[in-house]
GULUMBA-56187 format. One record per residue (C-alpha): residue number from 1; residue in three letters; y, z, x. Coordinates in nm, 4 decimals. Each point is the difference from the previous one (the first is absolute). Example, Ala and Ser with C-alpha at 12.3 -4.5 7.8 and 13.67 -1.06 7.14 Angstrom:
BEGIN
- 1  ALA  -0.4500  0.7800  1.2300
- 2  SER  0.3440  -0.0660  0.1370
This chain:
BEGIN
- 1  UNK  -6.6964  0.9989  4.5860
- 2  UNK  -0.3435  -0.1718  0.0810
- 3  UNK  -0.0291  -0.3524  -0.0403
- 4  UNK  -0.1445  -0.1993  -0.2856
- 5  UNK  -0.3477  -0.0300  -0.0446
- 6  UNK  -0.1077  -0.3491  0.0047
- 7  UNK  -0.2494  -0.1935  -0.2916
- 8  UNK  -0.1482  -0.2816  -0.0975
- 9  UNK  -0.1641  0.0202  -0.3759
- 10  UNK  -0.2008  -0.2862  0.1295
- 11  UNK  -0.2206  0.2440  0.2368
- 12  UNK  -0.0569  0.2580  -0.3034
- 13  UNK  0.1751  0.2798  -0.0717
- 14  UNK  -0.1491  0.2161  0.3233
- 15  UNK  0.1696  -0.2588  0.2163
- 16  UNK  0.2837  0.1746  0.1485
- 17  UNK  0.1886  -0.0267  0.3464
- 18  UNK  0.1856  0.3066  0.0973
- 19  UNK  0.1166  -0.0081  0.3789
- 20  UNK  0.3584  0.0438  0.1773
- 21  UNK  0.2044  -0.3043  0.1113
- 22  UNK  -0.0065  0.1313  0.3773
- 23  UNK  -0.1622  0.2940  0.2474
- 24  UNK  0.1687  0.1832  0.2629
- 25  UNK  -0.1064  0.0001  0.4085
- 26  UNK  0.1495  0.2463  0.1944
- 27  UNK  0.2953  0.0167  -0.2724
- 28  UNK  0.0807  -0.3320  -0.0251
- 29  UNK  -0.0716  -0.1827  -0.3591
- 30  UNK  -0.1804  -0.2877  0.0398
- 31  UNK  -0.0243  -0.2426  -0.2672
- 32  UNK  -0.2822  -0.1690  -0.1856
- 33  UNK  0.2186  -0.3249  -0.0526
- 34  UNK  0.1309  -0.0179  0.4163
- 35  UNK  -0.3683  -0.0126  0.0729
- 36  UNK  -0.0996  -0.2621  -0.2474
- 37  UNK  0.2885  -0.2062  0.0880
- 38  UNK  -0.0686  0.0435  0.3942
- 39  UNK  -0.3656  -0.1101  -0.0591
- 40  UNK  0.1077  -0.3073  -0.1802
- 41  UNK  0.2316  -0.0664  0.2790
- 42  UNK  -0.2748  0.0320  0.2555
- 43  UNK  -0.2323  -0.2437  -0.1810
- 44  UNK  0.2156  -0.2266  -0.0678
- 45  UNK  0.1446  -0.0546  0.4333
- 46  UNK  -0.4074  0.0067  0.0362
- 47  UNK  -0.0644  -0.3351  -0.2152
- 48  UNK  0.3549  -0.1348  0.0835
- 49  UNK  -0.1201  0.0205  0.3882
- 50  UNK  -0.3206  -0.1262  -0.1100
- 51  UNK  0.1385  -0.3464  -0.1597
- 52  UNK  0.3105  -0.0193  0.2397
- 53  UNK  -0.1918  -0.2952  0.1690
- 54  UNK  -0.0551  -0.1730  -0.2836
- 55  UNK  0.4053  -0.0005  -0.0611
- 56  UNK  0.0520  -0.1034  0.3699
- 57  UNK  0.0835  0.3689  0.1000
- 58  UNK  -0.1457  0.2780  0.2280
- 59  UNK  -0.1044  0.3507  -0.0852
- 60  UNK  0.3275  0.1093  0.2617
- 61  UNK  0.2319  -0.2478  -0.2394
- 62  UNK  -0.0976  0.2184  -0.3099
- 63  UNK  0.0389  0.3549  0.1547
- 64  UNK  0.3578  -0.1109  0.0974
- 65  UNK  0.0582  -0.1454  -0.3139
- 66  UNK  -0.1137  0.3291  -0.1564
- 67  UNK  0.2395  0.2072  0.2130
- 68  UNK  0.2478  -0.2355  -0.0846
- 69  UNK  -0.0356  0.0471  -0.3423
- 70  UNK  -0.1037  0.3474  -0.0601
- 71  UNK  0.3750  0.1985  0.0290
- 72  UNK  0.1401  -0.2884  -0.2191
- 73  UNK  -0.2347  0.0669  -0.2246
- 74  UNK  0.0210  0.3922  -0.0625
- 75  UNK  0.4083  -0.0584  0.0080
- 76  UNK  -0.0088  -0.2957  -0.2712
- 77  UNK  -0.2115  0.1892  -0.2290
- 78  UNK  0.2293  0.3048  0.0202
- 79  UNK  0.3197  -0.1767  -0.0347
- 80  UNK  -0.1649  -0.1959  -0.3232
- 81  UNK  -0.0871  0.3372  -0.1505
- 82  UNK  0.3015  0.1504  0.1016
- 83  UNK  0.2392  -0.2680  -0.0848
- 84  UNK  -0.0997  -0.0241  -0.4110
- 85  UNK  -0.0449  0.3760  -0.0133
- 86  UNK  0.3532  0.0512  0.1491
- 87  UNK  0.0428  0.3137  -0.2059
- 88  UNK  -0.2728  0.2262  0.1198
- 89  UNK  0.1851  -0.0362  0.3455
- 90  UNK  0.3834  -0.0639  -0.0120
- 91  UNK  0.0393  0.4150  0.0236
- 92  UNK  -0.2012  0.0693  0.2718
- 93  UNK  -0.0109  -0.3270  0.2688
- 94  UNK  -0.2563  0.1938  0.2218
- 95  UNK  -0.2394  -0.0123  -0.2192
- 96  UNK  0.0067  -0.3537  0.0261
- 97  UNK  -0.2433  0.0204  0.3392
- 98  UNK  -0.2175  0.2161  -0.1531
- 99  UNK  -0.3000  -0.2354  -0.0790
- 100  UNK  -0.2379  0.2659  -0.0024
- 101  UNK  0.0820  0.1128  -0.2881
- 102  UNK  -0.0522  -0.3459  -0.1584
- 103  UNK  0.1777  -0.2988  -0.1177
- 104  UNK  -0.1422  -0.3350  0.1525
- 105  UNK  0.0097  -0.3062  -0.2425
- 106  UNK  -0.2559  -0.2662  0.1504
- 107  UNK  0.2462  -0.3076  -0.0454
- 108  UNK  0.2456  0.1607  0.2348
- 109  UNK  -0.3023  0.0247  0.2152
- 110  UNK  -0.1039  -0.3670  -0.0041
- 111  UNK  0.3416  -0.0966  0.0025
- 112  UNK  0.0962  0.2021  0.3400
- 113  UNK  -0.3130  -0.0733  0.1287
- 114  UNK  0.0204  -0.4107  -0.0153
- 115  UNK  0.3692  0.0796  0.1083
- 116  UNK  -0.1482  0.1285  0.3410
- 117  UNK  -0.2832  -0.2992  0.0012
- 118  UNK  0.2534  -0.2305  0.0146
- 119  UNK  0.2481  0.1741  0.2643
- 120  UNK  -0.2967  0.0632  0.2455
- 121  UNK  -0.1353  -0.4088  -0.0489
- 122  UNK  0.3852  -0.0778  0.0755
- 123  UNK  0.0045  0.2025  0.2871
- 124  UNK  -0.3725  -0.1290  0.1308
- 125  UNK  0.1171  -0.3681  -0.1126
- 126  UNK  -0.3112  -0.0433  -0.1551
- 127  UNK  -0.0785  -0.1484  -0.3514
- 128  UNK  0.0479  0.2618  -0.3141
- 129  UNK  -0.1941  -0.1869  -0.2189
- 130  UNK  -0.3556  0.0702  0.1180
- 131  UNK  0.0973  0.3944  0.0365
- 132  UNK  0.1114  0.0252  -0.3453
- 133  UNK  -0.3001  -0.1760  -0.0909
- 134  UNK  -0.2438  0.2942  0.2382
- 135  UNK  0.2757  0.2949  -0.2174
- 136  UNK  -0.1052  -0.1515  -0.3067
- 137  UNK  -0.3886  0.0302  0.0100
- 138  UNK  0.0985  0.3229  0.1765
- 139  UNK  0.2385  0.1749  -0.2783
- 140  UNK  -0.2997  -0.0132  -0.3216
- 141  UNK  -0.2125  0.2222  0.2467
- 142  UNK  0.2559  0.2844  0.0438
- 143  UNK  0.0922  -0.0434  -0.3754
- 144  UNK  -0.3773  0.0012  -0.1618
- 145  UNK  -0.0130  0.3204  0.1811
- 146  UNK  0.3410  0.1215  0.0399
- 147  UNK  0.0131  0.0289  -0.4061
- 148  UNK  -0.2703  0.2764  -0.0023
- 149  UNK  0.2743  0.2529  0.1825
- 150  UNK  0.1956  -0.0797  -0.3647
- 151  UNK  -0.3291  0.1297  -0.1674
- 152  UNK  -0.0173  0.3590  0.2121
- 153  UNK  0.4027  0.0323  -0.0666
- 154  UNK  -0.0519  -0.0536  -0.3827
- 155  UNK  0.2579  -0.2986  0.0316
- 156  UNK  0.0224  -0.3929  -0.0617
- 157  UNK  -0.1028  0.0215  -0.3483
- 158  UNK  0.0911  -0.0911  -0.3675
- 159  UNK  0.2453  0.2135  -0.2765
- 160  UNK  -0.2258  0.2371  -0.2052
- 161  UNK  -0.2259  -0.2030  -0.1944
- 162  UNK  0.0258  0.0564  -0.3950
- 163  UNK  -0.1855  -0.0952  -0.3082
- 164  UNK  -0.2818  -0.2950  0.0159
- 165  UNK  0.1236  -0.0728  0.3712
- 166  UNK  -0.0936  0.3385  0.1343
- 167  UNK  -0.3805  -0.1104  -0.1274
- 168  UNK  -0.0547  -0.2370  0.2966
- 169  UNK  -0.2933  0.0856  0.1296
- 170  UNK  0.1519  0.0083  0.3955
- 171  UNK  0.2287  0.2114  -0.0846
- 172  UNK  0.1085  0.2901  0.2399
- 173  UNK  0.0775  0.3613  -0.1152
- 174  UNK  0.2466  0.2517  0.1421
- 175  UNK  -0.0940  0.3305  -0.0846
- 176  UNK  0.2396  0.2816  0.0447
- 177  UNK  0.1235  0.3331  -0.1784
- 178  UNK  0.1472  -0.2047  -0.2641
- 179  UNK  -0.2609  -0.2064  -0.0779
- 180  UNK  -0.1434  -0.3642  0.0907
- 181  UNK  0.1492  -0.2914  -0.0057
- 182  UNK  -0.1012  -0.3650  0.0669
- 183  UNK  0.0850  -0.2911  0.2577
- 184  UNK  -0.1139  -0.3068  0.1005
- 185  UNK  -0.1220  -0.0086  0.3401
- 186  UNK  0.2627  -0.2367  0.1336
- 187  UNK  -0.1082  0.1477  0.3375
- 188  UNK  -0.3509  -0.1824  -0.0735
- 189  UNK  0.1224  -0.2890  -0.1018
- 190  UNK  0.2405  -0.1100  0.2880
- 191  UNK  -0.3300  0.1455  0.2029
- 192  UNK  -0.1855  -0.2610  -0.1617
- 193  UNK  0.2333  -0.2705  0.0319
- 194  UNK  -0.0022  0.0340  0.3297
- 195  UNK  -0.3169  0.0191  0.0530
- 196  UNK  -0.0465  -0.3470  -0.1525
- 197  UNK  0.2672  -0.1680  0.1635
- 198  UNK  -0.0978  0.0685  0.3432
- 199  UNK  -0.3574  -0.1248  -0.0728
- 200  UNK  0.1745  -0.3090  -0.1380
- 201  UNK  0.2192  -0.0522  0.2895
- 202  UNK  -0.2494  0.0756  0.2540
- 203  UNK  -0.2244  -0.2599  -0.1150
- 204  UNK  0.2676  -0.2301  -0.0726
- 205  UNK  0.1406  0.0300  0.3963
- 206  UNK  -0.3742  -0.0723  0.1231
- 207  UNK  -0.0276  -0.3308  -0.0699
- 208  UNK  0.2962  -0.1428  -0.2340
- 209  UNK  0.3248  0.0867  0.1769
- 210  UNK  0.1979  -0.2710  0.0064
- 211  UNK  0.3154  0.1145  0.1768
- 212  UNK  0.2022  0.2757  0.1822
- 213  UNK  0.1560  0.2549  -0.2963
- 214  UNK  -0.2491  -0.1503  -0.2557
- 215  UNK  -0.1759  0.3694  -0.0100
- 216  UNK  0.3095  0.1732  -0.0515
- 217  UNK  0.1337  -0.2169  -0.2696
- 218  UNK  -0.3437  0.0669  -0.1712
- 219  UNK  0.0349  0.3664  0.0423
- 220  UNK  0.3430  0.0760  -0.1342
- 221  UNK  -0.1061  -0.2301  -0.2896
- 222  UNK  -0.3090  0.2016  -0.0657
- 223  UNK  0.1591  0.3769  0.0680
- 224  UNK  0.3031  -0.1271  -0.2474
- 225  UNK  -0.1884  -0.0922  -0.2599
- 226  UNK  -0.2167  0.3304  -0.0032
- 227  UNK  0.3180  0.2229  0.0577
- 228  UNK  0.2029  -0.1670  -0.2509
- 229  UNK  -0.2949  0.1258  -0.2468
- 230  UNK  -0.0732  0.3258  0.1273
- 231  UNK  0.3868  0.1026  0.0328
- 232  UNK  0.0591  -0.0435  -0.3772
- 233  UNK  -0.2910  0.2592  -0.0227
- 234  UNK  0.1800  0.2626  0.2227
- 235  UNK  0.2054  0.3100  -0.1155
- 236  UNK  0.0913  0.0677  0.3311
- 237  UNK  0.1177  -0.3125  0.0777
- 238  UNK  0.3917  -0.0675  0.1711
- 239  UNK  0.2903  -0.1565  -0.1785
- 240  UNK  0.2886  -0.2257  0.0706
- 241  UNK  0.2964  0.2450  0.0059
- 242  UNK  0.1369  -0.0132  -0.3825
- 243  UNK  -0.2770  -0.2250  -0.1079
- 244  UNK  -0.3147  -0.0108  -0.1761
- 245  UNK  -0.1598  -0.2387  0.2327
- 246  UNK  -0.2703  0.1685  0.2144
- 247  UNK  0.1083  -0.1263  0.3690
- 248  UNK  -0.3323  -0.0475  0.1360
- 249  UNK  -0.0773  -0.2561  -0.2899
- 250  UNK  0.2850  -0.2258  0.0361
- 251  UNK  -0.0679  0.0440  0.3954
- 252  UNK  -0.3337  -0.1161  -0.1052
- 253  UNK  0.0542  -0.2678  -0.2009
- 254  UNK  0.2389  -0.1653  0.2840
- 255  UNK  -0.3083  0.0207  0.1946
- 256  UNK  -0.2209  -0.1565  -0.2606
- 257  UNK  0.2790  -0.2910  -0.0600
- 258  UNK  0.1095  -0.1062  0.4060
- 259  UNK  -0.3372  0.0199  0.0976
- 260  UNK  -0.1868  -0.2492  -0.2488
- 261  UNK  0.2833  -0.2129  0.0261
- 262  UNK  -0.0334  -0.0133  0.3889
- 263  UNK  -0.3575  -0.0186  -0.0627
- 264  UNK  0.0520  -0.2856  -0.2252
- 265  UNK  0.2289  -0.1792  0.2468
- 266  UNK  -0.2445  0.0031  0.2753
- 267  UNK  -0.3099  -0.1454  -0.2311
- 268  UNK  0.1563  -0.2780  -0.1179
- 269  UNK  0.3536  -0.1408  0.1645
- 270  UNK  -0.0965  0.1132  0.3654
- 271  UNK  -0.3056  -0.1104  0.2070
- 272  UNK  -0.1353  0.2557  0.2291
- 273  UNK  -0.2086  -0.1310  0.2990
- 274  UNK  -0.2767  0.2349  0.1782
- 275  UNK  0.1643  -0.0743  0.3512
- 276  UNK  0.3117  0.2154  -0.1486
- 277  UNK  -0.1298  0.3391  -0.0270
- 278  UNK  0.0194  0.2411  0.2556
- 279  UNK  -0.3201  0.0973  0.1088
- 280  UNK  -0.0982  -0.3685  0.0439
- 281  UNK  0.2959  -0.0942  0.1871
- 282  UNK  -0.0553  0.3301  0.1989
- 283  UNK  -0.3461  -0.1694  0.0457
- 284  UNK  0.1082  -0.2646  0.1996
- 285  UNK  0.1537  0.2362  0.2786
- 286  UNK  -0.2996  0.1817  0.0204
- 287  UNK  -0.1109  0.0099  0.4044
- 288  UNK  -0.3111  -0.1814  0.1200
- 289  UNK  -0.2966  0.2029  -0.0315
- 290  UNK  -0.0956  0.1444  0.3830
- 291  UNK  -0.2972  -0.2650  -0.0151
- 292  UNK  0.1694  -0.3208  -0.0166
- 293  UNK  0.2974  0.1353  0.2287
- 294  UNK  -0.2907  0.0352  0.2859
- 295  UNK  -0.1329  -0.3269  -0.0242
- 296  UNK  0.3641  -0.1794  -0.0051
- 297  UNK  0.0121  0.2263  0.3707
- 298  UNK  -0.2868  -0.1580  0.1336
- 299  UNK  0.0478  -0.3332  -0.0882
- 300  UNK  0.3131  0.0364  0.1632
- 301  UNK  -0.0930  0.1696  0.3433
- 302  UNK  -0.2863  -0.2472  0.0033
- 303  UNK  0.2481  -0.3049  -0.0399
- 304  UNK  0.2277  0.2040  0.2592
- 305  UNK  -0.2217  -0.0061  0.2724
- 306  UNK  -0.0835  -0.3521  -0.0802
- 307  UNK  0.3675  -0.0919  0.0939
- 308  UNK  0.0045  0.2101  0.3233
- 309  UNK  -0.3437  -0.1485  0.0845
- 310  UNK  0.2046  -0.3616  -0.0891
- 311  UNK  0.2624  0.0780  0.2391
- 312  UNK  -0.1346  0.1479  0.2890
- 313  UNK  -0.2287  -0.2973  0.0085
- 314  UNK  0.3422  -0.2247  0.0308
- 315  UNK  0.1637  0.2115  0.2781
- 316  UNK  -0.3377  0.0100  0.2089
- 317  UNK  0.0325  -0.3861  -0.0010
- 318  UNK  0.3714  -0.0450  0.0612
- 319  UNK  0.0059  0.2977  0.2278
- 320  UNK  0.0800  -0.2869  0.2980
- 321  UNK  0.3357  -0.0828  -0.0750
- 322  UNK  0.2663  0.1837  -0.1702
- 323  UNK  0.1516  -0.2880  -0.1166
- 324  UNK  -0.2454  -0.2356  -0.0869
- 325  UNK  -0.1263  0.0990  -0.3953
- 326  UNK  -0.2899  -0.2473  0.0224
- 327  UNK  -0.2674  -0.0257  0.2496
- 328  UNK  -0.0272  -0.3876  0.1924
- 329  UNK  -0.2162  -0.2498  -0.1547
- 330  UNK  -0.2009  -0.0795  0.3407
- 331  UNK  -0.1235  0.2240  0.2855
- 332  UNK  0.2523  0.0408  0.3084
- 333  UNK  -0.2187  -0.1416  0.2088
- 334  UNK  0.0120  -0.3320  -0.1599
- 335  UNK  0.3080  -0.0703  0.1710
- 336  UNK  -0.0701  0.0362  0.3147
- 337  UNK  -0.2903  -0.2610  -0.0304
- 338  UNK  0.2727  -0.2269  -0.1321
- 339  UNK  0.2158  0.0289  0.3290
């Protein structure tokens, strides 16, 4: 069976995408959505290593705190998927490590992921805070992209649209042997989202960061808010086991409610001073630039041979007696007129 056809009304009725979800090399199937998600992951270690100074870490920091955080990441967002659709693998536990053949849900990601932030800053001793904070500006990059693999698997989008809602004019079309049928583009819309929260949060880090965590808090606020919307639009969506409640919208509206309370908390009952943050305290144990460390040598190897000039001066004079320290106050001779 070939896969659905994909359009949007909004191009004209000519307007029609018909391509597979993956291509073989040498045999092996490789998929539209891997690639789009491994070119979000690329950009987004490119700009984290690109502001790390600006956080008070080096481009070595984030590439360990990548590794660190990458196998967390693919087994969180398995055992999230795996753990609410219990029944698709109960009967056969092998299939369980078969992630090829999908079923990743992106809060087990993030989850695992910041699990293995904060176990490689524990091990490093160095501060979490300002890593979550490089993560966060990180995570909208691979997700603004990321999304698009949904679009080639004909996934991450809305129950069939019906009566005077399927006459939005962004609707998307499924066409198949049985007909078409319409979505919205949740795909698009977390895309979006994104999109305009990593703009936000970039410009917001340049020059109004007041603490350590700040662009974290900001970005699970932001993300919550949009998935909290987009979930309810979702037909694919996961449930809490013998509820109605979609699990990645109460997830999301945790994240919505802890972090503008924290945010809250740090505005107005605690006072943050510049001298706190990492990079500035990072700053002040910076070594002296090659330049100044010269001078400070000369000065001293000048004043050095000052000294040894000093002293060899001393000994030349009190070189007549080994235990007189001071030379006499009148000429030897001076006593031998006094006899």
């Amino acid at each position: 069976m070939s896969e659905p056809t994909i359009t949007f009304p909004i191009f004209g009725d000519n307007f029609r995408l018909d391509f597979p979800s993956y291509f073989t090399v040498f045999g092996w199937k490789i998929h539209i959505y891997g690639i789009l998600i491994a070119i979000g992951f690329v950009l987004a270690v490119l700009y984290a290593m690109r502001r790390a100074k600006d956080f008070g870490l080096t481009e070595d920091s984030i590439i360990d705190l990548l590794l660190s955080g990458i196998i967390p990441a693919v087994i969180g967002a398995r055992a999230y998927y795996v753990i609410f659709e219990w029944d698709m693998y109960k009967d056969n536990f092998w299939s369980i490590f078969q992630i090829w053949n999908g079923g990743l849900a992106i809060y087990g990601g993030i989850i695992g992921g910041l699990i293995g932030v904060i176990v490689y800053c524990k091990v490093k001793k160095i501060k979490i805070t300002p890593n979550l904070d490089i993560v966060s500006l990180g995570l909208p990059i691979g997700q603004c992209i990321g999304r698009w693999g949904n679009f080639t698997n004909r996934e991450a989008m809305s129950e069939a649209l019906t009566g005077a809602a399927a006459n939005i004019p962004w609707r998307m079309g499924l066409t198949t042997e049985y007909g078409t049928r319409y979505y919205h583009p949740c795909f698009l819309y977390e895309s979006i989202w994104s999109a305009i929260g990593f703009v936000i949060l970039h410009f917001y880090s340049k020059k109004h960061r007041k603490y350590d965590g700040q662009i974290f808090l900001m970005y699970i606020v932001w993300y919550g808010l949009g998935r909290v919307w987009i979930e309810g639009l979702r037909g694919d969506s996961l449930y809490v086991p013998g509820t109605n409640l979609r699990i990645s919208q109460v997830v999301a509206l945790l994240c919505v409610i802890v972090g503008a309370i924290l945010l809250i908390y740090n505005q107005v009952a605690k006072h943050h001073e510049p001298e706190e943050m990492w990079v500035n305290r990072n700053k002040k144990k910076e070594p002296v630039p090659e330049a100044e460390i010269s001078v400070t040598e000369d000065e001293f190897d000048e004043e050095l041979s000052d000294a040894f000039r000093m002293l060899s001066h001393k000994d030349e004079d009190s070189a007549f007696s080994p235990f007189i320290d001071d030379p006499p106050d009148s000429d030897p001779d001076d006593g031998e007129k006094k006899e």
